[in-house]
C-alpha positions in Angstrom: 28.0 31.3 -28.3 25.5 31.8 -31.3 24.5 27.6 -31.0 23.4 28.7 -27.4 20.3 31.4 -28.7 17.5 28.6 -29.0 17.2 29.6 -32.7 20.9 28.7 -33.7 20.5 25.6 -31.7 17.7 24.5 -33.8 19.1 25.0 -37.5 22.1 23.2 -36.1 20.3 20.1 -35.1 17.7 20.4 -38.0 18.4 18.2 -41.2 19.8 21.0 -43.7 17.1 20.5 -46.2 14.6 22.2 -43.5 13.3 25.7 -45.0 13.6 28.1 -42.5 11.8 31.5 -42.5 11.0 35.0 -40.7 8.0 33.6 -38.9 10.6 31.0 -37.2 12.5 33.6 -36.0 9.9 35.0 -34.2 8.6 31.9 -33.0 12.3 31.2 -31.6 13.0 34.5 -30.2 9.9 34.1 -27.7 10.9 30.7 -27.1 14.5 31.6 -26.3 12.7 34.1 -23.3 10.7 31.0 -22.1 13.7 29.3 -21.8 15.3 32.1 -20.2 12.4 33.0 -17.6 11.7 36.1 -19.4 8.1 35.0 -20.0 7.0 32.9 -17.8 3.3 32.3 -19.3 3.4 31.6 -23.4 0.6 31.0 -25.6 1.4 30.5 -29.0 -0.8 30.5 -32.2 0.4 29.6 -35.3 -1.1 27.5 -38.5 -0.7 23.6 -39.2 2.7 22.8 -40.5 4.7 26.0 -39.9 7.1 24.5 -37.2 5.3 25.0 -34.0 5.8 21.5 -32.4 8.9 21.3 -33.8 10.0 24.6 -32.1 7.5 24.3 -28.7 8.1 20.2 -28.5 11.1 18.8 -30.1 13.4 21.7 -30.4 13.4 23.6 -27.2 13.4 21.0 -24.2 17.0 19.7 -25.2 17.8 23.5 -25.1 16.2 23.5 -21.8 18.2 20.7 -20.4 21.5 22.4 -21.4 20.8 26.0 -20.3 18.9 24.9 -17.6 20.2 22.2 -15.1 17.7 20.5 -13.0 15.1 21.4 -15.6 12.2 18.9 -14.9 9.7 19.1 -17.8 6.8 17.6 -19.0 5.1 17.5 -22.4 1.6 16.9 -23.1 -0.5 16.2 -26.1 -4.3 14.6 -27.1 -2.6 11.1 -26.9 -0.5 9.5 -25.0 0.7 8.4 -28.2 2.1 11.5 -29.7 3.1 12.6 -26.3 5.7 9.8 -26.6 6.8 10.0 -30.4 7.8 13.9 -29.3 9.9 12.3 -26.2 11.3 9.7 -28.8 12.6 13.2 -30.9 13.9 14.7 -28.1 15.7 11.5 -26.9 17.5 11.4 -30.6 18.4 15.0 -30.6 20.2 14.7 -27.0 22.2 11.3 -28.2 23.2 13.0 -31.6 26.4 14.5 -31.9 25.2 18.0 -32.8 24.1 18.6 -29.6 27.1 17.2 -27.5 28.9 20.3 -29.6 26.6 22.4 -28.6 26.2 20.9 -24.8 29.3 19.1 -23.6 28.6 16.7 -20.9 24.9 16.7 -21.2 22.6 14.3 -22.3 20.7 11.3 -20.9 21.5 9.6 -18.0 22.0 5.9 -17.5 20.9 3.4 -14.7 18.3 3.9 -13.4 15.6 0.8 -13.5 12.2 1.4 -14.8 13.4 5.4 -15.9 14.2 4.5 -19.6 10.9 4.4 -20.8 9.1 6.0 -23.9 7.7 8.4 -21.6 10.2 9.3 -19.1 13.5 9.3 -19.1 16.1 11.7 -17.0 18.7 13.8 -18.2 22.6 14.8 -16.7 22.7 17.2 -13.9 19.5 16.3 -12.4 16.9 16.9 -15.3 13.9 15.1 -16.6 11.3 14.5 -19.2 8.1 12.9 -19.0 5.2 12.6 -21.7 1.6 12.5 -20.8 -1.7 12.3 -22.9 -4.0 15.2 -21.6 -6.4 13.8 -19.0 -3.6 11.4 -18.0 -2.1 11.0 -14.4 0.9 13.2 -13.3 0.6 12.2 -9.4 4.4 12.9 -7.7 5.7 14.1 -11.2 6.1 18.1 -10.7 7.5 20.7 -13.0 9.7 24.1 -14.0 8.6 23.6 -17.5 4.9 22.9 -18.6 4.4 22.0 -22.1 1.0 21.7 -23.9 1.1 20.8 -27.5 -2.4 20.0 -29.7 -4.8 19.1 -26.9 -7.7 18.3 -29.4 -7.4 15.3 -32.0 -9.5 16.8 -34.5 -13.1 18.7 -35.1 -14.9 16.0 -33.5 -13.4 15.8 -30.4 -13.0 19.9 -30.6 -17.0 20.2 -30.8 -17.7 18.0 -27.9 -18.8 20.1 -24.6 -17.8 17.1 -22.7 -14.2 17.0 -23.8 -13.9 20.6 -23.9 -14.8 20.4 -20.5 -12.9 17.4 -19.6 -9.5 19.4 -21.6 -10.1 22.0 -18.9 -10.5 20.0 -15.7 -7.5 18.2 -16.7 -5.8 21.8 -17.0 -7.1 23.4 -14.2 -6.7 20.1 -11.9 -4.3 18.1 -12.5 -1.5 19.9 -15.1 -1.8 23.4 -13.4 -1.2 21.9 -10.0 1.7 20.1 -11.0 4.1 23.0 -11.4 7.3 23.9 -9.3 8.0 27.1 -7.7 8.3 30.0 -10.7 7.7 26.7 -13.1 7.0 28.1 -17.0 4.0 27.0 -19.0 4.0 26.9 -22.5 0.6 26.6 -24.5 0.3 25.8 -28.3 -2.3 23.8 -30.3 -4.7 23.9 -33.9 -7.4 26.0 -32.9 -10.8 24.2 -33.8 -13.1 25.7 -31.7 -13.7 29.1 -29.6 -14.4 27.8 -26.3 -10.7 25.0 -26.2 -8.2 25.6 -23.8 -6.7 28.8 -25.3 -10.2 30.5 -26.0 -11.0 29.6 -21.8 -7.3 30.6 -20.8 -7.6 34.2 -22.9 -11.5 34.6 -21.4 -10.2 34.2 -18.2 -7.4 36.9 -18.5 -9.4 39.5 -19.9 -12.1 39.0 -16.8 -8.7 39.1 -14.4 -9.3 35.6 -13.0 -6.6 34.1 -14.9 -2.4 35.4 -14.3 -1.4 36.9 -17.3 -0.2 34.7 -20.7 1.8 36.6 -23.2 -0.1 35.5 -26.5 2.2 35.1 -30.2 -0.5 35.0 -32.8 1.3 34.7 -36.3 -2.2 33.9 -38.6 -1.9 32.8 -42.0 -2.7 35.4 -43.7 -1.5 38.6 -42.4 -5.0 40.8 -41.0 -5.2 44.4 -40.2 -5.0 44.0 -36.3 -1.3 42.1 -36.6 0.3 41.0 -33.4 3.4 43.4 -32.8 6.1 40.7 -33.7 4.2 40.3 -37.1 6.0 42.1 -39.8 3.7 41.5 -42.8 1.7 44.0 -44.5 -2.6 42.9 -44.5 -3.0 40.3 -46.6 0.7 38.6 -47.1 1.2 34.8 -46.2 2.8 33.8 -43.5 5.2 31.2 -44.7 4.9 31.8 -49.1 7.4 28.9 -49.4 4.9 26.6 -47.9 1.4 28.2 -49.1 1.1 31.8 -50.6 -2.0 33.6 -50.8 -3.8 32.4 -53.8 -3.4 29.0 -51.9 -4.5 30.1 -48.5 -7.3 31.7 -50.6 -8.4 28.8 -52.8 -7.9 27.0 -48.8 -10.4 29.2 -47.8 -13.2 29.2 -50.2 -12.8 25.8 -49.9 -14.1 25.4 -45.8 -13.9 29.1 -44.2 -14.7 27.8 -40.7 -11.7 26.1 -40.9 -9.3 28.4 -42.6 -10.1 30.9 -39.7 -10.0 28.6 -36.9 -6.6 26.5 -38.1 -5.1 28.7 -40.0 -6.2 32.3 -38.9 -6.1 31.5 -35.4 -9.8 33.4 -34.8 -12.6 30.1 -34.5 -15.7 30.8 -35.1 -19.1 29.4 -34.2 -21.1 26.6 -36.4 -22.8 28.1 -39.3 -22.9 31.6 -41.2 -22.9 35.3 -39.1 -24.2 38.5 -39.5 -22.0 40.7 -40.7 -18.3 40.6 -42.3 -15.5 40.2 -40.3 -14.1 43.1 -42.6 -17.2 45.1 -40.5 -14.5 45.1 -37.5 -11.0 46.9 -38.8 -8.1 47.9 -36.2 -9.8 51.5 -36.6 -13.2 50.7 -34.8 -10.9 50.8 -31.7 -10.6 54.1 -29.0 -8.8 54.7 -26.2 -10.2 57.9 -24.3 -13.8 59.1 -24.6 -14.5 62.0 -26.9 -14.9 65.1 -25.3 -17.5 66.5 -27.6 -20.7 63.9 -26.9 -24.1 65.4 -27.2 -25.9 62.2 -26.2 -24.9 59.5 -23.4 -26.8 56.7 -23.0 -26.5 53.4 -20.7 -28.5 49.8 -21.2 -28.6 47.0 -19.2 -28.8 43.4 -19.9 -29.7 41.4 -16.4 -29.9 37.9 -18.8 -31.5 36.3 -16.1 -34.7 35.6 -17.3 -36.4 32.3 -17.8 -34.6 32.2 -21.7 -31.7 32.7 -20.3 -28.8 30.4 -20.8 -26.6 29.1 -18.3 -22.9 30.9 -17.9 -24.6 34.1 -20.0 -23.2 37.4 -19.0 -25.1 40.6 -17.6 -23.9 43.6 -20.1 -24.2 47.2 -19.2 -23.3 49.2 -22.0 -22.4 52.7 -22.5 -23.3 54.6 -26.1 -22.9 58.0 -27.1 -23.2 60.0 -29.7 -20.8 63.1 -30.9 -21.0 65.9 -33.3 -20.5 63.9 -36.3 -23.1 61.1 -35.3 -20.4 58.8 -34.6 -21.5 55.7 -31.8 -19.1 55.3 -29.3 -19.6 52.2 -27.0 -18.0 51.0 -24.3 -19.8 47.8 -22.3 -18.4 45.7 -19.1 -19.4 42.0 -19.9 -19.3 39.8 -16.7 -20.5 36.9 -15.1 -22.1 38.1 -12.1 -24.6 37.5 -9.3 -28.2 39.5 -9.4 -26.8 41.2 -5.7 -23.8 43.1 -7.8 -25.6 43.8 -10.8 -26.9 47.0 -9.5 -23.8 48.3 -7.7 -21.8 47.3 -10.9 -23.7 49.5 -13.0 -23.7 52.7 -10.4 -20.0 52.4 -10.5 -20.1 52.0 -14.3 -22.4 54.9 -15.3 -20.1 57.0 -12.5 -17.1 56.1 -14.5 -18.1 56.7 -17.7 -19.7 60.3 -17.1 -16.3 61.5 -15.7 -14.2 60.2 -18.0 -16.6 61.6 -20.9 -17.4 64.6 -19.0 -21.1 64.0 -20.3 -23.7 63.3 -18.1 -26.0 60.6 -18.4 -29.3 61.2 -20.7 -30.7 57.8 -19.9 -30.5 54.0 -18.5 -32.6 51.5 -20.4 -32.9 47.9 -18.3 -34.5 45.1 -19.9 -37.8 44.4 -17.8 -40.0 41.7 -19.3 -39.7 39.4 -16.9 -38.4 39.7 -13.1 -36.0 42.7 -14.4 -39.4 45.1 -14.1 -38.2 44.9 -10.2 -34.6 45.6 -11.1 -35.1 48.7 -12.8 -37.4 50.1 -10.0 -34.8 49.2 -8.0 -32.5 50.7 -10.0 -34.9 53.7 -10.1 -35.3 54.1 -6.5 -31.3 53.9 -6.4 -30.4 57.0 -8.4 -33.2 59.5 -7.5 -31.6 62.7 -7.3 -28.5 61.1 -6.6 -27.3 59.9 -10.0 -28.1 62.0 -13.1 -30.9 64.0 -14.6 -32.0 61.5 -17.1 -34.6 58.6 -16.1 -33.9 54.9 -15.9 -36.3 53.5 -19.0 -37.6 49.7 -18.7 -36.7 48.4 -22.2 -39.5 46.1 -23.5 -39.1 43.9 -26.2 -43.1 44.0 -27.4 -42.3 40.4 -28.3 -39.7 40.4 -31.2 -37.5 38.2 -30.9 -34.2 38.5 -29.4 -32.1 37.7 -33.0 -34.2 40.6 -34.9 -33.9 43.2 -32.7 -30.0 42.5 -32.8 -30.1 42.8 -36.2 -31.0 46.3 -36.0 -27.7 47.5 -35.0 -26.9 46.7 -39.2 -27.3 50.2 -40.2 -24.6 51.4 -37.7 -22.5 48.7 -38.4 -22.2 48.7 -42.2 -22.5 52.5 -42.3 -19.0 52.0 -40.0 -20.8 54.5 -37.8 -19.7 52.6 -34.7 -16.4 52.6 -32.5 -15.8 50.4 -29.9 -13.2 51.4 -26.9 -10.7 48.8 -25.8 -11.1 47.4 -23.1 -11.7 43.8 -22.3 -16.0 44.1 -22.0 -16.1 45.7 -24.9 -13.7 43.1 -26.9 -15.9 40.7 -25.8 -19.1 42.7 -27.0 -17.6 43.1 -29.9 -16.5 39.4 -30.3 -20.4 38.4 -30.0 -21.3 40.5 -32.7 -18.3 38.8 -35.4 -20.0 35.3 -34.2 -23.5 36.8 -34.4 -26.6 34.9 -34.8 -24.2 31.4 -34.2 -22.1 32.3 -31.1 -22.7 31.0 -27.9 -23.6 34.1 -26.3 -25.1 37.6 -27.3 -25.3 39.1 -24.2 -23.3 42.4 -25.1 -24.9 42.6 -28.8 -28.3 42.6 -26.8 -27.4 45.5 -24.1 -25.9 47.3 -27.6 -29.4 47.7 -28.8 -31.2 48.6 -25.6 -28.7 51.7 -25.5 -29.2 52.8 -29.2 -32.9 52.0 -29.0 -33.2 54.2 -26.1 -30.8 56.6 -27.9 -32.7 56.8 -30.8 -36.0 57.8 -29.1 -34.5 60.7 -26.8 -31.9 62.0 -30.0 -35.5 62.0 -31.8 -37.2 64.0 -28.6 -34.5 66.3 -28.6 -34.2 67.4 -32.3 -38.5 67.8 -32.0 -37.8 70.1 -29.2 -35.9 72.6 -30.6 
């Protein structure tokens, strides 16, 4: 029956006045596999006002409970408040007689004491539905369907360490323990800031400590790196019914940081960066390593010295140069102890001269402060063992950290770069977008070490021949 695809369902039991458009049919289609089990792990990232708590939070747990028996789900939001005006919608929707078509002999069940509240109530064939504020209690209240829905109020709240942290604590102990054998979670919410729940869920993923999410990212405005299901050409609006793009670009000259973090889905730190995000097409992306490289070096960024920030990342990063002088990079960003640093970067520099078929001219290891000891060690490692080329200690003669960054500008406006994809080197490459106002720089840092130290051999080469 068509009323049984999630997306029928919903224009069924949606006043008829609602506009409905593309992007809700791809919203719907990857909501009909949550309800389905075919995705099991959901993020979704959509702007303000285009229908995604009416899809994620009003829309698809009465589906649930009719394709679904048993289905035990709960719904969370930044208040209890708004936790409990979604379970109010859902509660009209399953007493309204579109849905009875759709679902005969479903819908809420009566009699039971003290289970007819605002925030939980059950459903027919064993189902129910309870609403929770984030941070709130679920003790003896269990899951198959986890729903998140806006887990920040506002900026405020979103800019807050504390309740970024206290969002994720919640998440990772109390909501994520809470789920039923093969239970479902469903994430969605108005991006605000990098490091909410999605940006630590997605950081987590790419560093293999997190099990997979499949991620729909549907931004306003269409950008050159779309998401498969996106069907729009660079630069066309997302919903033009709602807002088209002289709108979404008056919207953004108006406050940028907020028409990329709401509306583009891509936050960004406090304050102005570097370079243009235009800097960073689709194109700067490779898969394999050229084969033609006439110059391989590798850096290394300890960040364990007394300036160093707590939760920065070592970065040892890969550069090379072909032919043409284009920069190829590759860099594995990690949170690691000093013991693995070493044997992480053997293994890396290993990888990378057989996949390149290049051996290594050169490793350059920041050494102002205790790293000195790591690159001897590092030294002492490799001799004769490793490759031909010496391990450098990389000195910064005092400049500071933000201007010798800023030296990779050249390369980066000249679009002399390429960056391979993999999840280090998206992260790298992430720093540099939010560069001089992101929270780490880490990768940008190792990125100079390596074309510093490339710079100085390419130079002794050419003066040798």
């Amino acid at each position: 029956m068509a009323r049984r695809i999630l997306f029928e369902f919903a224009k069924f039991t949606s006043p008829p006045e609602y506009h409905w458009s593309t992007h809700h049919g791809v919203l719907y289609r990857w909501l009909d596999d949550f309800a389905a089990g075919r995705r099991k792990r959901v993020i979704v990232e959509m702007p303000p006002r285009h229908g995604k708590s009416e899809g994620t939070s009003r829309r698809l747990p009465p589906f649930l409970f009719g394709r679904v028996p048993g289905a035990r789900v709960v719904l969370s939001s930044h208040t209890a408040d708004l936790s409990e005006e979604m379970s109010r919608d859902v509660r009209q929707i399953l007493d309204g007689e579109p849905y009875r078509e759709v679902f005969p002999g479903v819908g809420l069940k009566a009699g039971r004491r003290d289970r007819d509240r605002a925030d939980l109530f059950d459903v027919t064939g064993g189902g129910s539905f309870k609403a929770v504020g984030v941070g709130g209690a679920l003790s003896g209240r269990g899951y198959t369907h986890g729903i998140i829905d806006d887990y920040n109020r506002d900026r405020a709240t979103a800019n807050s360490p504390a309740h970024r942290e206290h969002v994720w604590r919640w998440y990772t102990s109390t909501f994520h323990t809470r789920q039923a054998k093969d239970a479902a979670i469903l994430i969605t919410a108005t991006r605000w800031h990098e490091d909410d729940l999605i940006g630590r869920i997605k950081r987590k993923v790419a560093a293999g400590e997190s099990e997979p999410f499949d991620v729909l990212t549907l931004p306003a405005i269409a950008t050159d790196r779309p998401h498969p299901d996106d069907w729009r050409k660079p630069g066309e609006a997302l919903w033009p019914w709602f807002r088209d793009e002289a709108a979404w670009e008056q919207r953004r000259k108006l406050e940028p940081r907020d028409f990329y973090a709401l509306d583009q889905q891509d936050p960004r730190a406090e304050g102005g960066t570097e370079w243009d995000s235009s800097l960073f097409p689709s194109s700067i992306w490779f898969d394999d390593w050229p084969t033609d490289l006439v110059l391989l070096t590798f850096a290394l960024d300890p960040s364990k010295g007394r300036s160093s920030k707590h939760g920065d990342y070592s970065a040892i990063v890969a550069l090379g140069r072909s032919k043409d002088g284009t920069l190829w990079c590759e860099a594995d960003l990690a949170r690691r102890p000093t013991t693995r640093i070493l044997d992480d970067s053997i293994e890396f520099v290993d990888r990378i001269q057989r996949e390149s078929g290049k051996s290594a001219d050169g490793f350059g290891v920041e050494s102002d402060q205790f790293q000195e000891l790591l690159a001897d060690q590092l030294a002492e490692r490799v001799s004769g063992k490793w490759f031909a080329g010496i391990v450098y200690k990389m000195l910064t003669g005092g400049v500071p950290k933000e201007v010798r960054i800023r030296r990779l500008t050249p390369d980066l406006t000249g679009r002399k770069m390429r960056f391979r994809a993999t999840p280090g080197t998206r992260l790298l490459v992430r720093q540099l977008e939010e560069f001089p106002v992101g929270e780490h720089d880490d990768g940008p840092d190792g990125l100079e070490y390596a074309r510093r130290l490339a710079i100085h051999l390419w130079n002794g080469k050419r003066g040798s021949k």
